[in-house]
C-alpha positions as CSV (number, residue, x, y, z in Angstrom):
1,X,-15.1,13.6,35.2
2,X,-13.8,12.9,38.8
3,X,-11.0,15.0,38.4
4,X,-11.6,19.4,38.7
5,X,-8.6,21.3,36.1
6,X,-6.8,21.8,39.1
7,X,-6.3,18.3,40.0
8,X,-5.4,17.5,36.5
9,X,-2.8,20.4,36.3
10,X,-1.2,19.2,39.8
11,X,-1.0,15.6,37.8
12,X,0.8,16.9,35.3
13,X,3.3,18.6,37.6
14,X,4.2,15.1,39.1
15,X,5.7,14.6,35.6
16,X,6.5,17.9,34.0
17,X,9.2,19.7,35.5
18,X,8.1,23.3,35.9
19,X,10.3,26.3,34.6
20,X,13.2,24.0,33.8
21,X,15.6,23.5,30.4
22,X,14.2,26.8,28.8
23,X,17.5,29.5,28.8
24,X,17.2,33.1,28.8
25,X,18.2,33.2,25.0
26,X,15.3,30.9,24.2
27,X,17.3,27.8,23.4
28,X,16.6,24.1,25.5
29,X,18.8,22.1,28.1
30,X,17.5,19.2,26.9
31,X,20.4,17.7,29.7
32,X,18.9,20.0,32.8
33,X,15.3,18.9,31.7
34,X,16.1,15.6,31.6
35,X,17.9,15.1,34.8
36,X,14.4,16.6,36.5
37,X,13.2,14.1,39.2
38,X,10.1,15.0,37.3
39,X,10.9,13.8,34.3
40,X,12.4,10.5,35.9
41,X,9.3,9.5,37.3
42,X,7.7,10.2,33.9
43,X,10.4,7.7,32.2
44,X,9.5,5.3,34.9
45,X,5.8,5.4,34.0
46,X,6.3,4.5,30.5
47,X,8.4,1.8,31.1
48,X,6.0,0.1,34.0
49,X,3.3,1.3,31.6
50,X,4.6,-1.2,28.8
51,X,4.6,-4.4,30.5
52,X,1.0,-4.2,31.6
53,X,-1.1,-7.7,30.6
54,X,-4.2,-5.9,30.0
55,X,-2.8,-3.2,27.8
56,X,-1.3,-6.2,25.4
57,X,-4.3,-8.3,25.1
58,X,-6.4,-5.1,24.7
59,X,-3.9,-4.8,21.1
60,X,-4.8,-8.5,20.5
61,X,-8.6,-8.1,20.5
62,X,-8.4,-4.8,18.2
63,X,-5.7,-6.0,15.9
64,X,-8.0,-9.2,15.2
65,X,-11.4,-7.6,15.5
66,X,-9.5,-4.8,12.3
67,X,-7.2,-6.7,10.7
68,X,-4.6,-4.8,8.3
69,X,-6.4,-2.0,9.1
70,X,-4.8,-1.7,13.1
71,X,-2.0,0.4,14.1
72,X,-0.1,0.2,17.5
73,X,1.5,3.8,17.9
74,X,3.2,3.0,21.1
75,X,6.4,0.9,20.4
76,X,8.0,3.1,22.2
77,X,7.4,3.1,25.8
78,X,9.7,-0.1,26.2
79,X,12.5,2.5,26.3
80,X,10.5,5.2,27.8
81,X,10.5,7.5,25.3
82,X,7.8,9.3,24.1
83,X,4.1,10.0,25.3
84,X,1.9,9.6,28.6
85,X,-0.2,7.0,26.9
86,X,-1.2,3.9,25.0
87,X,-2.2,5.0,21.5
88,X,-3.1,2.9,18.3
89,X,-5.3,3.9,15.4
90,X,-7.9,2.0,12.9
91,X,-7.7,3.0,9.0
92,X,-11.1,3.5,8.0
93,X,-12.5,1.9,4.6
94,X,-10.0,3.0,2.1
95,X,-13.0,5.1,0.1
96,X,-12.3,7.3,2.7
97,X,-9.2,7.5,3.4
98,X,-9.6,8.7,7.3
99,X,-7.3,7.5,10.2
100,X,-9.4,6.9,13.6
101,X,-7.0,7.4,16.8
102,X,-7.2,6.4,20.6
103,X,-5.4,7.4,23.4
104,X,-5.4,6.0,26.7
105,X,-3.6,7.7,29.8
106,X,-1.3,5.6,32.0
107,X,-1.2,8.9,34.3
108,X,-4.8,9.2,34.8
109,X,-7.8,7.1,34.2
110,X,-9.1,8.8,30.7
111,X,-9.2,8.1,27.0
112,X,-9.9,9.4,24.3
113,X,-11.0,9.3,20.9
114,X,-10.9,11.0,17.4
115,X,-10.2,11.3,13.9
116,X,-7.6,13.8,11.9
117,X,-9.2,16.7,10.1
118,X,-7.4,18.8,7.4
119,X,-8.2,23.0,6.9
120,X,-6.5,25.3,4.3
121,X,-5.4,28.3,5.4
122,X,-4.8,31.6,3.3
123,X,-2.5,33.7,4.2
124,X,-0.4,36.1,2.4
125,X,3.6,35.3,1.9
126,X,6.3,37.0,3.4
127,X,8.2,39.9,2.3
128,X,11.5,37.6,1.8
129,X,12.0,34.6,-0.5
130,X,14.5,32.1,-0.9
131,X,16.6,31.4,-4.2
132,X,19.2,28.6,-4.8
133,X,22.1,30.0,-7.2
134,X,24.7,27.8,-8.5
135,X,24.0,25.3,-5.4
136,X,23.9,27.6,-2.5
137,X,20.6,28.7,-0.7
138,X,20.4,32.2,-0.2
139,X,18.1,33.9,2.3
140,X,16.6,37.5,0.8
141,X,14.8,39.6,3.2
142,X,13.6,41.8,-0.1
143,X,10.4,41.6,-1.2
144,X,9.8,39.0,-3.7
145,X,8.1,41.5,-5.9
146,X,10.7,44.1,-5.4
147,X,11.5,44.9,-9.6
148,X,15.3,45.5,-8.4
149,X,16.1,42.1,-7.7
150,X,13.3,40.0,-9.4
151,X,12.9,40.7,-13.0
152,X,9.8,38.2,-13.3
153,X,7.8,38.1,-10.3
154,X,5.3,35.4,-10.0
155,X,2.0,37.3,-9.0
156,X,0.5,33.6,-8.0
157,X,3.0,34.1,-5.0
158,X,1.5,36.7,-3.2
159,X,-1.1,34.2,-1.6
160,X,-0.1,30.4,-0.3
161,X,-2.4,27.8,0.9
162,X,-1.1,25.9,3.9
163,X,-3.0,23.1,4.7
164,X,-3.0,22.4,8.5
165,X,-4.0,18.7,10.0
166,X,-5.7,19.0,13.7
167,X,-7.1,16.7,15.8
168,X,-11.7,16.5,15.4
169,X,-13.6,14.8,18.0
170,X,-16.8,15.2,15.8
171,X,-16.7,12.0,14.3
172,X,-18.8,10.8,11.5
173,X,-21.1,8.5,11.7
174,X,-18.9,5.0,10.3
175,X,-16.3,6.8,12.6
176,X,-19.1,6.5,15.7
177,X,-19.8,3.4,15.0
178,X,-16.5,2.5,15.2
179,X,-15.3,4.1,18.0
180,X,-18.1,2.6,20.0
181,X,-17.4,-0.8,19.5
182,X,-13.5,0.0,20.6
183,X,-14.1,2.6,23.6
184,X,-16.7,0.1,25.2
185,X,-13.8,-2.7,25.4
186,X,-11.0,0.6,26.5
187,X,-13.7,1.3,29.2
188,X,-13.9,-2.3,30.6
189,X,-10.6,-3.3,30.1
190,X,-9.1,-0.4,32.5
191,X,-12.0,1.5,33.9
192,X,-11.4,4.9,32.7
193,X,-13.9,7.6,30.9
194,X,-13.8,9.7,28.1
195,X,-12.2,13.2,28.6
196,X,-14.2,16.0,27.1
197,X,-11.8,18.2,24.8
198,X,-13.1,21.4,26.9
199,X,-10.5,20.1,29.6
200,X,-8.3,18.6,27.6
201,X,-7.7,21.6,25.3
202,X,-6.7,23.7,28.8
203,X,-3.5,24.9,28.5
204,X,-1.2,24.1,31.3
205,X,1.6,27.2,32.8
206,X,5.0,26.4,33.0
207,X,5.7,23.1,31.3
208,X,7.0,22.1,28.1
209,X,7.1,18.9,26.1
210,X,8.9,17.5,23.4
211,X,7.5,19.7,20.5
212,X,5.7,22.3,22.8
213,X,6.8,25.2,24.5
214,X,5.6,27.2,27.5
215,X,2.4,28.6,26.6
216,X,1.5,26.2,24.2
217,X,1.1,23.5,25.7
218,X,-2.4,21.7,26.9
219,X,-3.5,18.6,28.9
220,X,-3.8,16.6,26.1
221,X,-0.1,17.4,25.9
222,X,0.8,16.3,28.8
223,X,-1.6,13.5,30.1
224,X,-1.5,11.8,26.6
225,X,0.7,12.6,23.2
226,X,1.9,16.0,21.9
227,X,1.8,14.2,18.7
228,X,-1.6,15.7,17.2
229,X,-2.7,19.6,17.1
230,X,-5.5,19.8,19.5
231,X,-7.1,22.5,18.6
232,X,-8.5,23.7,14.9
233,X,-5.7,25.9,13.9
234,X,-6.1,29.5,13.3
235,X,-5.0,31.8,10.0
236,X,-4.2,34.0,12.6
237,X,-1.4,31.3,14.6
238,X,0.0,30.6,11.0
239,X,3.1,32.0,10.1
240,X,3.3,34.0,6.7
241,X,5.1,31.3,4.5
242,X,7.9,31.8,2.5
243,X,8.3,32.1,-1.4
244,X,11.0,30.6,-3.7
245,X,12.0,32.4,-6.7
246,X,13.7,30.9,-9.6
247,X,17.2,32.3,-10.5
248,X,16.4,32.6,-13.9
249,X,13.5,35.4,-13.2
250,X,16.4,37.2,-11.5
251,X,17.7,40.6,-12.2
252,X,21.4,41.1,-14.1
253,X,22.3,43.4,-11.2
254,X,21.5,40.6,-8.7
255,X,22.8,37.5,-10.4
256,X,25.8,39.8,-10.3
257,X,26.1,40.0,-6.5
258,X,25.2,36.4,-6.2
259,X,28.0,35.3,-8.2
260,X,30.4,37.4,-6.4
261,X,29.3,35.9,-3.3
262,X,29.0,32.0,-4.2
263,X,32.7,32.4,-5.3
264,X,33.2,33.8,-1.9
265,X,31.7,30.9,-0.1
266,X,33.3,28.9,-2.4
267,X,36.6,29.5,-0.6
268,X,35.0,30.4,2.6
269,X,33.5,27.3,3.0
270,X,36.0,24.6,2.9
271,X,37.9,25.7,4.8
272,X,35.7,26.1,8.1
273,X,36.1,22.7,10.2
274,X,32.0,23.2,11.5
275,X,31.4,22.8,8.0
276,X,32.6,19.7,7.7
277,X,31.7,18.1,11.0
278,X,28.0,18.6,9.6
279,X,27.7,21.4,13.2
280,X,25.5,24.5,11.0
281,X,23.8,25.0,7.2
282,X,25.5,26.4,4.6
283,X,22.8,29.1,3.9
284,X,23.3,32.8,3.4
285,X,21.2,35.5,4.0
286,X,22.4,38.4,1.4
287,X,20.0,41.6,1.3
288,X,21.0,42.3,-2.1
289,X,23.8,44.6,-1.9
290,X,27.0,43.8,-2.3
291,X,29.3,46.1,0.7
292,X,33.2,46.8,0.5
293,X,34.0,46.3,4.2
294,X,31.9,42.7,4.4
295,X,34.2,41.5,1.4
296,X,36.9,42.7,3.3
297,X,36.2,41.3,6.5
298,X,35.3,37.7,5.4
299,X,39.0,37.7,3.3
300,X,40.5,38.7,6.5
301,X,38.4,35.2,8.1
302,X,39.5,33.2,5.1
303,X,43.8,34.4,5.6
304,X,43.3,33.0,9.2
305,X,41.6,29.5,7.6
306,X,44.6,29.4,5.6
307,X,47.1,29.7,8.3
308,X,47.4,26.6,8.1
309,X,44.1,25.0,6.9
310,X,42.3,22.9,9.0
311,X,40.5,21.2,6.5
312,X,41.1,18.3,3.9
313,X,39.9,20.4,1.2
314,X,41.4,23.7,2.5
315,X,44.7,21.4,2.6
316,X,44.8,19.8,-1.0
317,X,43.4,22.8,-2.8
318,X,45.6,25.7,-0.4
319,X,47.4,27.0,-3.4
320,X,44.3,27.5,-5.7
321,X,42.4,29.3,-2.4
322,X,45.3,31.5,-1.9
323,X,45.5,32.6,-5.7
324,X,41.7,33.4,-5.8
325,X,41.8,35.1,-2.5
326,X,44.8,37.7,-3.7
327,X,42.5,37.9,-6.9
328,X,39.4,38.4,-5.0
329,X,41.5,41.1,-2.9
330,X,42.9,43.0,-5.2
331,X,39.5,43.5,-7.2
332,X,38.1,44.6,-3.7
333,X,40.8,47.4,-3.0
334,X,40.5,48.5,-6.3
335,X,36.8,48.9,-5.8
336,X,34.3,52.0,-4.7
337,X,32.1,50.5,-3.2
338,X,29.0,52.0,-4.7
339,X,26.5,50.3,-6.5
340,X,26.8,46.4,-8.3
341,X,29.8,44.5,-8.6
342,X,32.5,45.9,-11.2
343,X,32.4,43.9,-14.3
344,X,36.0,42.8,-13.3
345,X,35.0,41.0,-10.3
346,X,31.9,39.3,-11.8
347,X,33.7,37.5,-14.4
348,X,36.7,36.8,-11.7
349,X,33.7,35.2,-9.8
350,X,32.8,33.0,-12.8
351,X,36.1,32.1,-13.9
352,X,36.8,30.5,-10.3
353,X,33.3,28.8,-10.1
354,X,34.3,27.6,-13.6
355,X,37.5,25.8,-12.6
356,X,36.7,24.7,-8.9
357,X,39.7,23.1,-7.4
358,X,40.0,19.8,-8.1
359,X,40.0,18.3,-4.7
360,X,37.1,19.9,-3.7
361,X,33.7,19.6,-4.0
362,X,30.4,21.2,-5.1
363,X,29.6,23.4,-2.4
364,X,26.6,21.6,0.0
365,X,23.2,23.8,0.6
366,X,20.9,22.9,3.4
């Protein structure tokens, strides 16, 4: 290596704006990043990168010295978008069904080399699951074992195997052989070494990419793709995953409240402009309960969509909405409170969902 982890670092801050596009809510400027002189210069690299001579009769020699098994990965950089590097990849024999990838750096004079490795990971689900009801997603944060709200619980959910792709530089022998053949031509066509994954793996302070965030991001990251996981992933890094349940192993009690609710949305819905500009999801996160003063205040939201509606379907089906919505009112003030839905209001529910206004349509779920 002729470059210490401190040069490479300073490298990457030539290109990487530091500290910039990440808000105090946790959201991105993608604008503010992009306007960095930082990132510029970056833009400008790709770009000069792409028109390189040696760089496109490199791609000749390998596409005929593998043909139909070659794959140029860096299309891209014409536009300059996208990666720090040149990057294509040879399909090994199809018996074994293995991709081999190289990278080499327009930013520094390294490459690298190394094949895609798969690990299943255990890890025990989350304490939530997810159910689609009548065409809406709904969001539970109950436990999916939890006898009030799942009559049948699937004990083969408790556990999930996630399998996890990462990048191995370990290569097997056909995969040696070869990667020798190629790095010897990558190594005389522009001069540059192999960099050891102990200094690409280092994580570099301050910078994001396009799919990493600060802390999370490494050399390879930077000085070549953010494409592949660099490191063998840990159980530990993995998030619990989620679990579906089926609405038919629902409870009564629960199919209850969903119904109630899907009517709701069902008027709510159409009638919200961001909705129809395609701007957020229509999901719902319910915790199972059905409460007298949220009913309440999401009537109160849909009067104000109908005055006047803002929507094409809030204006051809205005009359049906504002029938159902005294309905759905009256039902409400007439209501407790305590426990499930009265039998009244479930079967108002179901007699709207059953005779949907006519210029409407099924409601959408992300």
């Amino acid at each position: 290596m002729n470059h210490s982890i401190d040069e490479l670092i300073d490298i990457v801050y030539r290109y990487y704006p530091r500290g910039v596009g990440i808000l105090d809510d946790g959201d991105i400027d993608v604008q503010q990043y992009a306007e960095t002189e930082e990132h510029d210069r970056l833009v400008r690299a790709r770009i000069q990168a792409s028109k390189v001579d040696r760089w496109h009769d490199l791609l000749r020699r390998i596409q005929d010295g593998f043909p139909g098994r070659f794959m140029n990965h860096s299309l891209h950089l014409p536009a300059g978008g996208c990666d720090a590097c040149y990057s294509f990849s040879i399909d090994m024999p199809e018996s074994t069904g293995r991709t081999l990838w190289f990278h080499v750096s327009f930013l520094v004079p390294y490459y690298i080399v190394h094949s895609e490795r798969t690990i299943d990971i255990v890890k025990r689900t989350r304490d939530s699951f997810s159910v689609k009801f009548l065409g809406l997603h709904f969001i539970v944060p109950r436990s999916p074992f939890d006898p009030r709200f799942v009559a049948r619980p699937d004990d083969g959910q408790k556990f999930a195997i996630i399998g996890r792709e990462y990048a191995a530089f370990d290569l097997l022998p056909d995969e040696q052989r070869c990667a020798e053949w190629i790095s010897g031509d990558i190594e005389a066509t522009f001069g540059c070494e192999r960099m050891p994954p102990e200094i690409g793996t280092v994580l570099v302070p301050e910078v994001m990419t396009s799919v990493r965030l600060p802390g999370e991001v490494r050399l390879y990251d930077c000085l070549f793709t953010d494409y592949h996981r660099w490191v063998e992933p840990s159980p530990s890094d993995e998030p619990a995953p989620g679990v579906q349940v089926e609405a038919s192993n629902l409870t009564q009690p629960f199919i209850a409240v969903l119904t109630v609710l899907t009517a709701l949305y069902g008027i709510l819905w159409p009638l919200m402009p961001e909705l129809q500009s395609g701007s957020c999801y229509c999901v719902v996160e319910t915790d199972g309960v059905l409460r007298k003063d949220e009913l309440t205040d999401k009537l109160a939201k849909i009067r104000v969509l109908l005055e006047p509606p803002k929507t094409s379907w809030g204006i051809a089906a205005k009359r049906e909405f504002e029938a159902a919505t005294r309905e759905l009112e009256a039902l409400v003030a007439s209501w407790d409170g305590e426990g499930e839905p009265p039998a009244a209001m479930v079967a108002w529910a179901w007699s709207f969902l059953a005779s949907w206004p006519v210029n409407s349509e099924p409601i959408a779920s992300s």
